[in-house]
C-alpha positions as CSV (number, residue, x, y, z in Angstrom):
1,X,0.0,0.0,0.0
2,X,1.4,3.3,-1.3
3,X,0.8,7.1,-1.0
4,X,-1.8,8.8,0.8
5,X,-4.4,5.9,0.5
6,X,-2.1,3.9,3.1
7,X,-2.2,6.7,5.5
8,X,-5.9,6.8,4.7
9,X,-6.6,2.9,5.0
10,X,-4.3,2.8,8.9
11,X,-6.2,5.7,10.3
12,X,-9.5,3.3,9.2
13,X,-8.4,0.3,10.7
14,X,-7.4,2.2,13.9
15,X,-10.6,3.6,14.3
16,X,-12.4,0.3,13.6
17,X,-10.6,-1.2,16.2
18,X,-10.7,1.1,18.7
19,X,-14.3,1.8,18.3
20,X,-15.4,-2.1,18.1
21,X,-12.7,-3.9,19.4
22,X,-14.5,-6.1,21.8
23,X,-16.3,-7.3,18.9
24,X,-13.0,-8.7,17.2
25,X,-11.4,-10.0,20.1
26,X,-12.4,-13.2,21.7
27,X,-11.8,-15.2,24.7
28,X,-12.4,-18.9,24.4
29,X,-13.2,-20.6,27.4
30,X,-13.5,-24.6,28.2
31,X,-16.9,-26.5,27.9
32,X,-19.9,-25.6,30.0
33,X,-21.7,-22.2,30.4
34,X,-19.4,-21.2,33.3
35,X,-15.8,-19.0,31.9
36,X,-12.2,-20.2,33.2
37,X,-10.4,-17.7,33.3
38,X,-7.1,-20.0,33.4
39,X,-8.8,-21.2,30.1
40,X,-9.3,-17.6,29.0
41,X,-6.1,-17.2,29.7
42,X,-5.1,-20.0,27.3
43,X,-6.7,-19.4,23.8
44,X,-8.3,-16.6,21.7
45,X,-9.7,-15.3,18.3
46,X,-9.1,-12.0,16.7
47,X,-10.3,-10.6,13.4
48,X,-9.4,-7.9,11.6
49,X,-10.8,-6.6,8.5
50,X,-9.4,-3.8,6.2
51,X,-9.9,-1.6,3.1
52,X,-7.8,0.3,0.6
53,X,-7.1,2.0,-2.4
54,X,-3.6,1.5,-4.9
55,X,-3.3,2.3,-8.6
56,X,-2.2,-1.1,-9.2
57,X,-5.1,-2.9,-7.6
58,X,-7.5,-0.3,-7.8
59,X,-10.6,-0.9,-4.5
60,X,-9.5,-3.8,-2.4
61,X,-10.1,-5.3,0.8
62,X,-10.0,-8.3,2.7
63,X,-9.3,-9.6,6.0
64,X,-7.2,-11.6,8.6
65,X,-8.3,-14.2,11.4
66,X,-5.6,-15.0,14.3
67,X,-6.3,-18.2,16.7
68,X,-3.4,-18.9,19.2
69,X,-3.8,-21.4,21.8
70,X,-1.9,-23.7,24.0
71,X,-2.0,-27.3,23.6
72,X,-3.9,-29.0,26.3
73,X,-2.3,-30.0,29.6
74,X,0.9,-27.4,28.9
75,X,1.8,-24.5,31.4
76,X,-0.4,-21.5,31.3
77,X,2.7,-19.0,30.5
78,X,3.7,-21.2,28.3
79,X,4.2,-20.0,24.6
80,X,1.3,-19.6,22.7
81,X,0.5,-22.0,19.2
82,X,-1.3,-19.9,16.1
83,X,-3.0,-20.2,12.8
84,X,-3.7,-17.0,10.6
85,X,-5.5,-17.2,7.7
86,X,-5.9,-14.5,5.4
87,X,-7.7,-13.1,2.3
88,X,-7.0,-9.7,0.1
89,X,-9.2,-9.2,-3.2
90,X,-9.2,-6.5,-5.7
91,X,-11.2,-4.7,-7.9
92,X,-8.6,-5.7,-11.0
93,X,-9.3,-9.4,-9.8
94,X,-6.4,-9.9,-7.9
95,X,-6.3,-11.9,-4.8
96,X,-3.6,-13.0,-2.0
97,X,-4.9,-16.0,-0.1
98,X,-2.3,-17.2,2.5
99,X,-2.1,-19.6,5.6
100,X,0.6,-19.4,8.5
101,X,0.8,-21.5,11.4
102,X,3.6,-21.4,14.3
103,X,2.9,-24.6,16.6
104,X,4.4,-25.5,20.1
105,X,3.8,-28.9,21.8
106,X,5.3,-31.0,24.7
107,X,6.0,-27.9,26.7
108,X,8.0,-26.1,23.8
109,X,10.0,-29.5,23.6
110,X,9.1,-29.3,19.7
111,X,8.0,-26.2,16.9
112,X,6.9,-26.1,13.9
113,X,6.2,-23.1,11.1
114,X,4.0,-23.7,8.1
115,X,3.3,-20.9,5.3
116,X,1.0,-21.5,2.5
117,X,-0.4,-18.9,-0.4
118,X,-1.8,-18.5,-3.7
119,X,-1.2,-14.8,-4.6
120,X,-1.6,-13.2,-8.1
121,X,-0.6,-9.6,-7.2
122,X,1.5,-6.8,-9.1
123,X,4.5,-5.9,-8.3
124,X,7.9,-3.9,-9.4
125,X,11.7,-4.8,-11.1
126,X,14.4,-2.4,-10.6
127,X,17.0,-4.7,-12.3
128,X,19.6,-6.5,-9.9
129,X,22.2,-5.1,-7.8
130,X,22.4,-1.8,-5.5
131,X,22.8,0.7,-7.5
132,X,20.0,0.5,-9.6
133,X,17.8,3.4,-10.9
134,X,14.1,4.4,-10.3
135,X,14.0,5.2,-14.0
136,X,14.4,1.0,-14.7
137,X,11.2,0.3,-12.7
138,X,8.6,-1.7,-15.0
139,X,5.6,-3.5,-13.4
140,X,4.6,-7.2,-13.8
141,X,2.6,-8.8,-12.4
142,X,3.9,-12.8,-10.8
143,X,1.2,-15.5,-10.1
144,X,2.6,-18.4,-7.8
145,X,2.2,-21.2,-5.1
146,X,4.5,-21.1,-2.1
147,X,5.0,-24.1,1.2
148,X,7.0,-23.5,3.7
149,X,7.8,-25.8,6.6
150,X,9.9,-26.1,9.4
151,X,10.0,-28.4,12.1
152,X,12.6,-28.0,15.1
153,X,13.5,-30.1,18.5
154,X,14.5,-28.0,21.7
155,X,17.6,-30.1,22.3
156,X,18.5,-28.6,25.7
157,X,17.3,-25.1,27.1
158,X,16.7,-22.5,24.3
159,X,18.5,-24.5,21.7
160,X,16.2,-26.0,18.8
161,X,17.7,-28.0,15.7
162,X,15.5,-28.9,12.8
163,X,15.0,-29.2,9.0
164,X,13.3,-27.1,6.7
165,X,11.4,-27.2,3.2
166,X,10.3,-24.6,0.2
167,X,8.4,-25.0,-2.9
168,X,8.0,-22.0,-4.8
169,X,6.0,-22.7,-8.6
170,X,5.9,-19.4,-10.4
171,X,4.9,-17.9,-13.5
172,X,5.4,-14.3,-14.3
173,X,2.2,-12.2,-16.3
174,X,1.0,-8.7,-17.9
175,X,5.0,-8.0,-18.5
176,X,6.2,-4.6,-20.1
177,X,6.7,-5.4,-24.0
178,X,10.1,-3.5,-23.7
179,X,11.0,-4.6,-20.2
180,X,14.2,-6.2,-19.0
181,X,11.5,-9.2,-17.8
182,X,10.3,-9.6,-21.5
183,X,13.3,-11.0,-23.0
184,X,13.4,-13.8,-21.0
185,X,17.2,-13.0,-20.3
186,X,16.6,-12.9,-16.3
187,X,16.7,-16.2,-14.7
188,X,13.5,-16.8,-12.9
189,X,11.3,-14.5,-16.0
190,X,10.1,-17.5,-17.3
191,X,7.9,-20.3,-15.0
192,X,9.6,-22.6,-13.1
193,X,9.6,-24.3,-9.5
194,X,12.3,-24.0,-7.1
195,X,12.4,-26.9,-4.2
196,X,15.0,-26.8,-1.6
197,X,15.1,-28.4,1.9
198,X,18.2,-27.9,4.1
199,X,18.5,-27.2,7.8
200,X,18.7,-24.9,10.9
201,X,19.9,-24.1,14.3
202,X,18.4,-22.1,16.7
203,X,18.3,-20.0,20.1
204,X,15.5,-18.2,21.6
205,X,15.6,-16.8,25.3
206,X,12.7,-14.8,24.4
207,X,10.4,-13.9,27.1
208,X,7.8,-13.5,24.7
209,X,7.2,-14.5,20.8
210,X,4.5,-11.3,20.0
211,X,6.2,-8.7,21.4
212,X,9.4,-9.4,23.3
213,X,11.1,-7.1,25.7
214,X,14.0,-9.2,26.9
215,X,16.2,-12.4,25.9
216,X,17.4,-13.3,22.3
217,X,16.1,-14.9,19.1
218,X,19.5,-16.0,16.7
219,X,18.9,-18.4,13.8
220,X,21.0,-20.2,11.4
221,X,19.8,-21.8,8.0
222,X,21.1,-23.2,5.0
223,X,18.5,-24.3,2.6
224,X,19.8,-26.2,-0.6
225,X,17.9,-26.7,-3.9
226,X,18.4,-29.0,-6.7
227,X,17.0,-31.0,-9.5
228,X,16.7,-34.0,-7.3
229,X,14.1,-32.3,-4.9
230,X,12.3,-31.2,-8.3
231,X,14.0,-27.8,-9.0
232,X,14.5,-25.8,-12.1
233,X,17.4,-23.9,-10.6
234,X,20.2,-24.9,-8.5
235,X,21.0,-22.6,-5.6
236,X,21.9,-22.5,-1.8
237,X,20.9,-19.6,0.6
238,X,22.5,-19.1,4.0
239,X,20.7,-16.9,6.6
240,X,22.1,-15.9,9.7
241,X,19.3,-13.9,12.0
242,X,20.1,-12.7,15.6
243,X,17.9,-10.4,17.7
244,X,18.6,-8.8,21.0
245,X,16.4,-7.9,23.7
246,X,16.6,-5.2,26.3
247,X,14.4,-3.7,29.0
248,X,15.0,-0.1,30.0
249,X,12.0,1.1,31.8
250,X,8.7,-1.2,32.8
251,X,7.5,-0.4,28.9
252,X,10.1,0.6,27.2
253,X,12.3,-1.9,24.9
254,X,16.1,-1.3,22.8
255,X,15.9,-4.6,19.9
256,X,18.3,-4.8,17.6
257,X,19.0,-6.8,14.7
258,X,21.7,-8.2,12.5
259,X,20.9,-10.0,9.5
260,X,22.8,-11.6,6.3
261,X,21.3,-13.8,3.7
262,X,23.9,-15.2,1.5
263,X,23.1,-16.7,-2.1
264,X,25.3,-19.1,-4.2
265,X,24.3,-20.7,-7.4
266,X,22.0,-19.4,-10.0
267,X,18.7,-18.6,-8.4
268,X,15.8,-16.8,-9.9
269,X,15.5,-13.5,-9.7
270,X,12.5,-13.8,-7.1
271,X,14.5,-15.5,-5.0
272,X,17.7,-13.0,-4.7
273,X,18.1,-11.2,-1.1
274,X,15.5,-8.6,-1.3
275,X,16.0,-5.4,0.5
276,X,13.0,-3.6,1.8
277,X,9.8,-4.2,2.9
278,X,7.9,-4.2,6.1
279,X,10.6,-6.3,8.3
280,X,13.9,-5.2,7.2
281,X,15.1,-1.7,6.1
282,X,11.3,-0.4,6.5
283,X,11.0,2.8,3.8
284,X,12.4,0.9,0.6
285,X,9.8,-0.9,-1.9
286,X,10.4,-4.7,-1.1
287,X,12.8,-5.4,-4.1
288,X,14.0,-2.6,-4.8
289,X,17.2,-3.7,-4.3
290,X,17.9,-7.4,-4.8
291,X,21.5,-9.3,-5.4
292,X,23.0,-13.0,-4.3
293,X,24.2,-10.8,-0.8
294,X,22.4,-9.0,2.0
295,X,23.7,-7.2,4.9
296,X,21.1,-5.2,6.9
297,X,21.5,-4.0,10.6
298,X,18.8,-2.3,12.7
299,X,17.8,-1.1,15.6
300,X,14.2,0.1,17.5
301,X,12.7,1.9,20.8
302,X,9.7,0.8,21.6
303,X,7.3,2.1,24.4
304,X,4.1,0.2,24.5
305,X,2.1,1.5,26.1
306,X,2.1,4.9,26.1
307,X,-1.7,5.8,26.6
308,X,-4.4,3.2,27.1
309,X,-3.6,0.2,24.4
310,X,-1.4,2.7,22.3
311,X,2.5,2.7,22.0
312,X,4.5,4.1,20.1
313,X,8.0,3.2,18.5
314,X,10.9,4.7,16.5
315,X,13.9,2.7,14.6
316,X,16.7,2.9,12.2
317,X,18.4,0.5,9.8
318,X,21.9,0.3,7.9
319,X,22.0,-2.2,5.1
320,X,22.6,-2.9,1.7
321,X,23.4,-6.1,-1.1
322,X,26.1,-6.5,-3.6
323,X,26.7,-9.6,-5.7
324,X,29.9,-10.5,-4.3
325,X,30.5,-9.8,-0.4
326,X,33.7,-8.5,-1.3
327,X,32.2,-6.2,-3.1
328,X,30.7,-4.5,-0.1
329,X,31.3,-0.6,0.7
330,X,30.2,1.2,3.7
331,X,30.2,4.0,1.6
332,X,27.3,2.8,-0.3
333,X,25.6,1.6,2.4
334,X,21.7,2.6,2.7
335,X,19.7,4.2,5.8
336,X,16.6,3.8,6.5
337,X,14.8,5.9,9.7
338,X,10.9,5.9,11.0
339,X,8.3,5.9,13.5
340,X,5.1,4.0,14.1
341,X,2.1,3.4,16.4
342,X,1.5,0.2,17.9
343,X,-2.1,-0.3,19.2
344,X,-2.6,-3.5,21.3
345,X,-5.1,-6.2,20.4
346,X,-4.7,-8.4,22.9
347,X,-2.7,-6.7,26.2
348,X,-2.6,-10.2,27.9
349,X,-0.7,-12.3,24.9
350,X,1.1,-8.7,23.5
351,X,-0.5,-8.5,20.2
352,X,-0.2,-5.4,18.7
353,X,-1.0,-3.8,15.5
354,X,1.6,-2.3,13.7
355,X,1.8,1.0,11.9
356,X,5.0,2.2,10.5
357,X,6.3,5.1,8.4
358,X,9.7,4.5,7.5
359,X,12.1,6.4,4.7
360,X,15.1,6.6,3.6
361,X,17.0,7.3,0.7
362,X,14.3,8.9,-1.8
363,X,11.7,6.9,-0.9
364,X,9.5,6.2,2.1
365,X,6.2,3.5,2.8
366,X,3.5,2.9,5.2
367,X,3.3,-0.4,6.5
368,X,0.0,-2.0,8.3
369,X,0.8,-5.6,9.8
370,X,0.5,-7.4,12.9
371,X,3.5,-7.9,15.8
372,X,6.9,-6.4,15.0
373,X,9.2,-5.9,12.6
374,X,11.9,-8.6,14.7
């Protein structure tokens, strides 16, 4: 969501849910007519529908459901399981239908994440690398099916090891005659399927997975795909994710992050690091840098809340990619500065809603999403 309309379609949402919040947010209690309130405690339902208005997609809207719960039998402050489904459709017949589902069982002793979406939706090419210009941009429009699934075992206290799989089929549509995506010269501008499984190691001292405010989150994955897992493309990628925690006041929170996603092979050109977007380097069109290498670091102040279920939050990021990491300058480095509002759905599990304004280097965005950026 772009431009005005985004500011528009935020203050909307805000007002929807402040007005008629205890409409969208439900406490689900055990059998009988009686409430528990250990067993309110333990599960709940939110909904949260939205409008707005881009020139790509002209009137759309759509809407969001979020269950969390806690397997049966487990400790009340025990980490919270959740499925959100979700459903955007537009006027130009467009539509982003997509599934995600973070599981704990035994007590946290095992996890799981599961992503699954059709989406048919436009989007932008800048070319690859970091200098590119905004005069390259040409629109297209990708059409695709995307799994993702992860399954990890706590192996001793905050340590989790487990395995990992993608399936990405795509096909590209409504491409610029004279674009760069036309000639069929980009790896990835033509349909294919990229499968890859791999592994990962993890640590999370988090005190909490919505919202935290202290502990750590670091991840490590490689994910390999080839032919033999049914690939057209041959490629690894290497993340490395850590995320840092600290308390200052009884609401107020320093996070940072550091993050590098490494790329070796010949990957599409959907699948390059992509720079921007509404987690990392907040103000840059998602895309609109993209290369085999990406190093972004970032850092946010968060004070939630500040008045009644409202917080607010400010944040800053340093980042860029390069094909090579040698070919890395600080000089050429990108920034990225904001401020947001956080408005709390559910005080008792630390959801929040999320709205951002971030810019940086001629350019800026709105963003509208659920929990925070990391």
């Amino acid at each position: 969501m772009k431009g005005n309309t985004q500011f528009i379609a935020a203050v909307l949402t805000l007002l929807l849910l402040t007005l008629i919040n205890p409409a969208y947010s439900l406490s689900i209690t055990g059998e009988g007519n009686e409430p528990d309130t250990v067993e309110q405690r333990r599960s709940g339902i939110f909904f949260l529908p939205f409008i707005f208005y881009t020139p790509e997609t002209k009137l759309a809207g759509g809407g969001l459901v979020n269950y969390y719960f806690r397997e049966s039998g487990s400790k009340t402050e025990s980490r919270p399981s959740s499925i959100m489904p979700s459903l955007i459709y537009t006027q130009n017949k467009q539509i982003m239908a997509e599934l995600s589902t973070y599981l704990y069982w035994k007590d946290e002793a095992y996890y799981s994440e599961g992503y699954l979406a059709y989406i048919k939706f436009p989007d932008k090419f800048y070319g690859i690398g970091n200098n590119t210009s905004e005069d390259d941009e040409e629109d297209y429009t990708p059409q695709f099916v995307r799994l993702k699934v992860s399954f990890q075992k706590k192996v001793r206290s905050g340590l989790y090891l487990g395995f990992r799989y993608e399936f990405d089929r795509s096909k590209l549509t409504e491409l610029e005659a004279d674009g760069l995506l036309a000639k069929g010269d980009i790896l990835g501008s033509e349909r294919g399927i990229a499968s890859g499984a791999g592994i990962l190691a993890g640590w999370d001292s988090r005190d909490q997975v919505y919202s935290p405010s202290s502990g750590a989150y670091h991840q490590l994955s490689a994910t390999f795909f080839r032919g033999t897992l049914g690939s057209d493309y041959d490629f690894n990628r290497f993340i490395l994710d850590l995320r840092q925690y600290f308390p200052v006041f009884s609401s107020h929170v320093i996070a940072f992050q550091s993050y590098i996603n490494t790329i070796t092979g010949d990957p599409p050109f959907q699948m390059l690091s992509l720079f921007g977007g509404s987690h990392r380097m907040r103000g840059y069109y998602e895309g609109r840098y993209r290369d085999r290498n990406m190093l972004v670091f970032q850092a946010e102040y968060r004070i939630v809340p500040v008045w009644w279920r409202f917080g607010l939050a400010g944040f800053a990021g340093f980042g860029d990619v390069a094909d090579e990491f040698s070919d890395f300058r600080l000089s050429s480095f990108k920034y990225s500065l904001g401020a947001g509002i956080r408005y709390r759905i559910s005080p008792e599990e630390r959801i929040n809603l999320r709205l951002d304004f971030g810019f940086g280097q001629g350019t800026s965005g709105f963003y509208i999403t659920f929990n925070e950026a990391f």
